[in-house]
C-alpha positions in Angstrom: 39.2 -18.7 -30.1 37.5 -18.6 -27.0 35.4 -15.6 -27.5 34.1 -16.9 -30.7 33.0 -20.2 -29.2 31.0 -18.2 -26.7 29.6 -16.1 -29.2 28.5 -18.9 -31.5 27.5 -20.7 -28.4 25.7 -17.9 -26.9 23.8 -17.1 -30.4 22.9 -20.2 -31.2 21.2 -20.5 -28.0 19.5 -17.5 -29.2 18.1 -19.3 -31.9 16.9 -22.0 -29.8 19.2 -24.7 -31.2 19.7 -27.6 -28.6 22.5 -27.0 -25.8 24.5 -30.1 -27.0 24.3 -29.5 -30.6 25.1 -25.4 -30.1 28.3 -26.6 -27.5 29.8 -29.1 -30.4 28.8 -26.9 -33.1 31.0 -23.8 -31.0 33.8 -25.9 -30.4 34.0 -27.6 -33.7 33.8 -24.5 -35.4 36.8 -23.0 -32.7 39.0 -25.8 -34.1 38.0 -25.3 -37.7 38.4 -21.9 -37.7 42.0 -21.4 -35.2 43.5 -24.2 -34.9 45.4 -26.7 -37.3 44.1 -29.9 -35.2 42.2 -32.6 -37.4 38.7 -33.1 -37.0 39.1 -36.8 -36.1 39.9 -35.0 -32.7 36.5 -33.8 -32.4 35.2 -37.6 -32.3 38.0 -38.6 -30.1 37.4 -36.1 -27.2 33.7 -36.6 -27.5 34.3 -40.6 -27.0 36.9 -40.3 -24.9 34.8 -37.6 -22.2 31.8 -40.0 -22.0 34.5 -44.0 -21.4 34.0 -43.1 -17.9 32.9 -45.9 -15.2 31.8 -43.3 -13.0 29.2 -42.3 -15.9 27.8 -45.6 -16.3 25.9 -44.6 -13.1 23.6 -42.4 -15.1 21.6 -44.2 -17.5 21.3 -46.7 -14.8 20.0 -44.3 -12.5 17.4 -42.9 -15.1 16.4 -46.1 -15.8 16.1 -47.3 -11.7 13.7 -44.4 -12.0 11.4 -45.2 -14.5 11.1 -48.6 -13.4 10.1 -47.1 -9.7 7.5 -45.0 -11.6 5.9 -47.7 -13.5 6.1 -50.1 -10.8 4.1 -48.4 -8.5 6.8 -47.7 -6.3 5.8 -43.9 -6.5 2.2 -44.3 -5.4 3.2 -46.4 -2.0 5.8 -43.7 -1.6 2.9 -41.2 -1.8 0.5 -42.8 0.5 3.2 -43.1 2.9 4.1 -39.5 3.0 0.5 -38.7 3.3 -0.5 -40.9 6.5 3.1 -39.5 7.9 2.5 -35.5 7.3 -1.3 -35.4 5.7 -3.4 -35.4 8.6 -2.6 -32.1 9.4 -3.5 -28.5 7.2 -1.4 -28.4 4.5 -0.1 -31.9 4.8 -0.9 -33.4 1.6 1.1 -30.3 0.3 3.5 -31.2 2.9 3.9 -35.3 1.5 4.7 -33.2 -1.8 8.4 -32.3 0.0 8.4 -35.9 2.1 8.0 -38.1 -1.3 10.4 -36.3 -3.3 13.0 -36.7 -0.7 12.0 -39.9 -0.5 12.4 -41.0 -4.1 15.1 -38.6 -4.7 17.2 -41.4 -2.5 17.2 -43.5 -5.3 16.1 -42.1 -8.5 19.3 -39.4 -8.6 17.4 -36.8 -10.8 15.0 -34.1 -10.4 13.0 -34.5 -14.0 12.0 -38.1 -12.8 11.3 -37.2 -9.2 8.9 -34.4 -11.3 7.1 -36.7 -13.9 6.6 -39.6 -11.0 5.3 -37.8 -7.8 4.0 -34.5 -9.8 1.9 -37.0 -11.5 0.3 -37.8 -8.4 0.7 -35.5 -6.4 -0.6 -32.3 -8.5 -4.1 -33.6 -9.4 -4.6 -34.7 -5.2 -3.8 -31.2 -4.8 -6.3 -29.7 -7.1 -8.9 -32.1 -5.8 -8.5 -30.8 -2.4 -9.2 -26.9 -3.6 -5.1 -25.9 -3.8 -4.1 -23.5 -6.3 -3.1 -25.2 -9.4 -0.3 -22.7 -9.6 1.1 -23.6 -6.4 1.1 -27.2 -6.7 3.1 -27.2 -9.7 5.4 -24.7 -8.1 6.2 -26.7 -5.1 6.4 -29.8 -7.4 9.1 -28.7 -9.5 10.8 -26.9 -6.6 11.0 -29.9 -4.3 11.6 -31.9 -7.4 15.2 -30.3 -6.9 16.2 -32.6 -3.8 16.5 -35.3 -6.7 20.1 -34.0 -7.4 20.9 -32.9 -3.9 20.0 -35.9 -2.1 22.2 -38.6 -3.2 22.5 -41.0 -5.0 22.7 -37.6 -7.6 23.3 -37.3 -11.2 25.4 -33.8 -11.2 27.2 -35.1 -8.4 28.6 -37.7 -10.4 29.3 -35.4 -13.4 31.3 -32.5 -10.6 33.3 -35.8 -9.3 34.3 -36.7 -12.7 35.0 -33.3 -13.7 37.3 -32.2 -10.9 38.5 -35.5 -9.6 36.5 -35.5 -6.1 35.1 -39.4 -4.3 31.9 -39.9 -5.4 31.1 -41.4 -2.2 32.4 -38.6 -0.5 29.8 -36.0 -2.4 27.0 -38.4 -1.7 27.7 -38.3 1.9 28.0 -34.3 1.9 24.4 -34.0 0.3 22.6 -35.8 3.3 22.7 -32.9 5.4 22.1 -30.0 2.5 19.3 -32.6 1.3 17.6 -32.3 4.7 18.6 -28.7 5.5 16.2 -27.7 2.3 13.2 -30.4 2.4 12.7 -28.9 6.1 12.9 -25.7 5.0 10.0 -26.2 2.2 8.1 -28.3 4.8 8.0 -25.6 7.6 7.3 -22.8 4.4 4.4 -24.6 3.0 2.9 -25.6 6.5 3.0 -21.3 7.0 1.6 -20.8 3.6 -1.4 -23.3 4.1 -2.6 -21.8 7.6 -2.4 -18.3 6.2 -4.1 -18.7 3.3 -6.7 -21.7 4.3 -5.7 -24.3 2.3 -5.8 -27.9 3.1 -8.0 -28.3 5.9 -9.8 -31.8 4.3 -6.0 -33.1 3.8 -6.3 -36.1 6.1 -9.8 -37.1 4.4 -9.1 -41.0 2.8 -5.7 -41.2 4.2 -4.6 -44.5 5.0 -3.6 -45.5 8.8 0.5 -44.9 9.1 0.4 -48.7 9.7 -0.8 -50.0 6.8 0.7 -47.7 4.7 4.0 -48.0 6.0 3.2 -52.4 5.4 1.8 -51.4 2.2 5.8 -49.1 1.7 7.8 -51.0 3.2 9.9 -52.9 -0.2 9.9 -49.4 -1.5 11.2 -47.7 1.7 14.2 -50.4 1.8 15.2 -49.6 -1.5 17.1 -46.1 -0.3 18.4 -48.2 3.0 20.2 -50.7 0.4 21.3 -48.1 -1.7 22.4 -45.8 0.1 23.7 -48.1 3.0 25.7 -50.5 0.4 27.6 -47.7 -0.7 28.3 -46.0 3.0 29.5 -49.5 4.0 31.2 -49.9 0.6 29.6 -52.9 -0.3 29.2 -51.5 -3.9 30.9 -48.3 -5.8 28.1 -46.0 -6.5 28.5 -47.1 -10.3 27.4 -50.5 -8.9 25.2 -49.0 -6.7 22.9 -47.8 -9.9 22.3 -51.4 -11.5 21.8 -52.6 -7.9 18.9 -50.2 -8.0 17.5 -51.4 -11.5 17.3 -54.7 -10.9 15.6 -54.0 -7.1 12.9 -52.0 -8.6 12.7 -54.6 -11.4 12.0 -57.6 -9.3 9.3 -55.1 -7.0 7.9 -53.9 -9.7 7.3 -57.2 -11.7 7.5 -59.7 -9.1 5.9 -58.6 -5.8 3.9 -55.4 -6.9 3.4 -57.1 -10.5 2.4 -53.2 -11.4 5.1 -54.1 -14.7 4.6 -56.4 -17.4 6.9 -58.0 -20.2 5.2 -55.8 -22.6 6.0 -52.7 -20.6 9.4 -52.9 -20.7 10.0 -51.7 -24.3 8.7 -48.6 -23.7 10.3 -47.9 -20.1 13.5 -48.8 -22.0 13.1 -46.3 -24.3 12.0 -44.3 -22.2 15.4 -44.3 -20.4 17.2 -44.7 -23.6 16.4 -41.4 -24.7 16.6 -39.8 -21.5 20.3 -41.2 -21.1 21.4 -40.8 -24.9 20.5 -36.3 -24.1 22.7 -36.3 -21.3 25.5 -38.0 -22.6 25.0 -35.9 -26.3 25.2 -33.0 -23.5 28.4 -34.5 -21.2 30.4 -35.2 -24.7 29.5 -31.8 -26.3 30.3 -30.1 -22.6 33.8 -32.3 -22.5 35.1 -31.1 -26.4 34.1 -27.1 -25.1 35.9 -28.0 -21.8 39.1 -29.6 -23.8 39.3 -26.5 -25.9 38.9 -23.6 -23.1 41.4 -26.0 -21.0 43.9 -26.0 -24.1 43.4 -22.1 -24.9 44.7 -21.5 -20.9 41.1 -19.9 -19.8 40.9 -21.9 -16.6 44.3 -20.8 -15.7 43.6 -17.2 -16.6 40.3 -17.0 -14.8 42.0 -19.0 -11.4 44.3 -15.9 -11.7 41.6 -13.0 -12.3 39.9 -14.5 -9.4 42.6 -14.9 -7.2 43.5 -11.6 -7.6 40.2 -9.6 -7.9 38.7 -11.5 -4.3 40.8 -11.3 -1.1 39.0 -13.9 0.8 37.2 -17.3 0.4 33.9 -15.5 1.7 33.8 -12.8 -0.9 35.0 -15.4 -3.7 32.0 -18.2 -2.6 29.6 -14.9 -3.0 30.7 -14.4 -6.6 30.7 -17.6 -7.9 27.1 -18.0 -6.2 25.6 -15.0 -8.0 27.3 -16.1 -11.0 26.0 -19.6 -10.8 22.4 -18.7 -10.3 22.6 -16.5 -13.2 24.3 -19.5 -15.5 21.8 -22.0 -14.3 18.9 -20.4 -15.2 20.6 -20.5 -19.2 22.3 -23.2 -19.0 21.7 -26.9 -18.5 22.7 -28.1 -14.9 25.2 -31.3 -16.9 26.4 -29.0 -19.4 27.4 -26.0 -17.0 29.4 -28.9 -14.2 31.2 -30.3 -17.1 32.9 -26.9 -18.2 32.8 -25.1 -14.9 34.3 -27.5 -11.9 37.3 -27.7 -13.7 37.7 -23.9 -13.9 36.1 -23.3 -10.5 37.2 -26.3 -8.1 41.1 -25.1 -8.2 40.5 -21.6 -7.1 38.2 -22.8 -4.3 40.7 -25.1 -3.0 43.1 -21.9 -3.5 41.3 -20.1 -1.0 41.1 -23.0 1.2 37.3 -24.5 0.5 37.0 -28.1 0.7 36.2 -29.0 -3.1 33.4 -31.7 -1.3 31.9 -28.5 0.2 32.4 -26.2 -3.1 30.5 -29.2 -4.9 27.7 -28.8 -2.9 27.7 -25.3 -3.2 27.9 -26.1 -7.2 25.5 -28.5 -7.4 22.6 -26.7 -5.1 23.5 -23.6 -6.7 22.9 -24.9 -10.3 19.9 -27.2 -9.1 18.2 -23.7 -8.7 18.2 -23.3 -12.4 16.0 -26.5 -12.9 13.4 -24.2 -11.5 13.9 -20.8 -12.6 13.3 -19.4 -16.2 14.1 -19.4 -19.4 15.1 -23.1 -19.3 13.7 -24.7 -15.6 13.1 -28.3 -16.7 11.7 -29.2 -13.6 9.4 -26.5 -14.2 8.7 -27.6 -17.9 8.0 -30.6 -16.6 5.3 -29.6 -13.7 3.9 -27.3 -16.0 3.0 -29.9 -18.2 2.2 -32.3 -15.2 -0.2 -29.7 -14.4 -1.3 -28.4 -17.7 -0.7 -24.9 -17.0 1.7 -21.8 -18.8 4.9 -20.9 -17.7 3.7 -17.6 -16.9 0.8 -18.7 -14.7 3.1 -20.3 -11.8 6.2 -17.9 -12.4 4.6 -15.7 -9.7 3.7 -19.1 -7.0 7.4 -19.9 -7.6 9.5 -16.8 -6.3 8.8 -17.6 -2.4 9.6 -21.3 -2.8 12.9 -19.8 -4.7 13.9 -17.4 -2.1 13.7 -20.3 0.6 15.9 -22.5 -1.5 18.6 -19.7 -2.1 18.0 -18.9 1.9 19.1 -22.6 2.4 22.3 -22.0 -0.3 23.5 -18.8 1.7 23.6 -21.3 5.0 25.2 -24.1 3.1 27.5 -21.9 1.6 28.9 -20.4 4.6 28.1 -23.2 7.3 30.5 -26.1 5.7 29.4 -27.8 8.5 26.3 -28.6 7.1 28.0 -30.2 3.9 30.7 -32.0 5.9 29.0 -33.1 8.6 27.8 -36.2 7.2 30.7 -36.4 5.0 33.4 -36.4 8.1 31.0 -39.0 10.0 31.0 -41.3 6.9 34.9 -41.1 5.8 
């Protein structure tokens, strides 16, 4: 049963049907076809994966975002950046990293951090004689540290899917959060003075004071966030509507960027947004029910077990196979069925499942950015009006410093668990 869901999985892909609709269609036609179960079953595990309290987060989350973006939260977060990083060459490409990890503290994904700061960010690039190319590149690459630095989406969806504290994975992806936003920082800085761009950066900046006056609502909005869940004043479930209704009373009360009449479409905006990834999380949770049922996980734990002799070589493995799955498969979709397979060998070979999540989540962030299916890069190509083929050749560096990063992350826990150990 199994191998026929991947293959009707795997050609349906092929055909370029949607991920959710090509993972039900696999697993509906697996219980059709070998089992005697009744189809009601389908709707039941598809209900039954997304009544989840931890879930609630995410439409919440999408929605904090868009109200940030339309609010004008994004722009002050911009400016701020700029007079912190842009008076030097290469800072304005430099704010590009600072915003996103910025934002990323609230919005808890990568395609908003894209849409809301590429938006920006991009066209100030161009203006100021970048390579189109590579500002769309480093977009949708620091667009990334909107699931590593928490609040995160797919860190919700691994904590669900093999039982870890939420609170516990937020805390882990401070220090893997920072670890990569200095990284790209220090990579673009390099790139800028070898190659002459950005020397007018700090031309119409605004002083650091009066941007940081002009910030400073939107620069409290991580601290409550982030701090109400550290000092478990709120779940991170609670955490998420927290965050709406703070950038709803910035955005229409003090920055009055957001009318009445704009919320309808930020709504459905948001709507939409939330409705694909819980089509995907449902569709991801029947597959996962099935593989579960057919004694795969168990299987592959075994295989694993006894084809790796060490935790080092088996965190290797499941890297390269990660990066390769990511760049296929969509990042909710491939957490859903994988940490339930994956999380009980790590902790086999004695790998903290906080610190395997990480690995997971980083690992499969990398996808958002690489072809065939990068949304982030979809995204900034369409930000920036350009092909995929024009910036797949700007992206390979910023790739190689991100995997660079992984490789430390993966075999320094204490990067991951730093944080985590000072916080719980």
């Amino acid at each position: 049963m199994t191998s026929f869901m991947l293959l009707v999985m795997v050609g349906l892909f092929a055909l370029s049907v949607p991920i959710a609709v090509a993972v039900a269609a696999a697993s509906i036609g697996g219980i059709a076809v070998f089992t005697s179960m009744p189809l009601i079953v389908v709707a039941q595990k598809l209900v039954t994966t997304i009544d989840s309290f931890p879930l609630m987060a995410v439409p919440f989350f999408i929605l904090a975002g868009n109200l940030m973006e339309a609010g004008g939260i994004s722009h002050r977060l911009v400016d701020f950046a700029k007079a912190v990083v842009g008076n030097v060459q290469g800072g304005l490409a430099c704010s590009c990293v600072l915003t996103c990890m910025i934002f990323a503290s609230v919005s808890g994904s990568s395609v908003a951090t894209t849409f809301a700061i590429g938006s920006i960010i991009i066209p100030a690039m161009i203006r100021h004689r970048y390579p189109a190319e590579f500002a769309a590149a480093l977009q949708a690459t620091s667009a990334e540290l909107g699931v590593i630095i928490p609040p995160s989406i797919p860190m919700i969806l691994y904590g669900v899917s093999a039982e870890v504290s939420i609170g516990e994975l937020f805390a882990a992806g401070i220090g893997p959060g920072l670890l990569i936003g200095g990284a790209l920082t220090v990579f673009v800085y390099i790139t800028c003075k070898l190659n002459g761009w950005g020397r007018q950066d700090g031309d119409g900046n605004l002083g650091f004071v009066k941007a940081t006056e002009r910030a400073a609502l939107a620069l409290l909005m991580p601290v409550i966030i982030i701090g109400g869940i550290y000092q478990g004043v709120f779940t991170p479930t609670e955490a998420s509507v927290v965050a709406v209704f703070y950038a709803a009373i910035v955005g229409m009360g003090v920055y009055r960027a957001i009318g009445l009449t704009d919320l309808g479409p930020i709504l459905k905006k948001s709507v939409l947004s939330s409705a694909i990834i819980m089509f995907i999380i449902a569709a991801a949770g029947l597959f996962s029910f099935l593989i579960t049922r057919a004694g795969v996980p168990a299987a592959i734990g075994a295989w694993i077990a006894e084809t790796f002799g060490s935790g080092a070589a088996f965190l290797l493995a499941v890297n390269l196979f990660l990066f390769i799955v990511g760049m296929f498969v969509e990042t909710s979709a491939a957490i859903i069925v994988l940490a339930p397979i994956l999380a009980p060998v790590a902790v086999h070979f004695g790998i903290d499942p906080v610190h395997f999540g990480l690995i997971m989540v980083v690992n499969l962030a990398l996808g958002m950015v690489t072809p065939p299916f990068g949304v982030n890069l979809f995204a900034a190509c369409q930000v920036a009006g350009l092909s995929l083929e024009r910036i797949v050749g700007r992206l390979i560096p910023f790739v190689l410093v991100v995997f660079a990063c992984l490789m430390v992350i993966t075999y320094v826990p204490a990067v991951t668990l730093f944080f985590r150990n000072l916080v719980y």
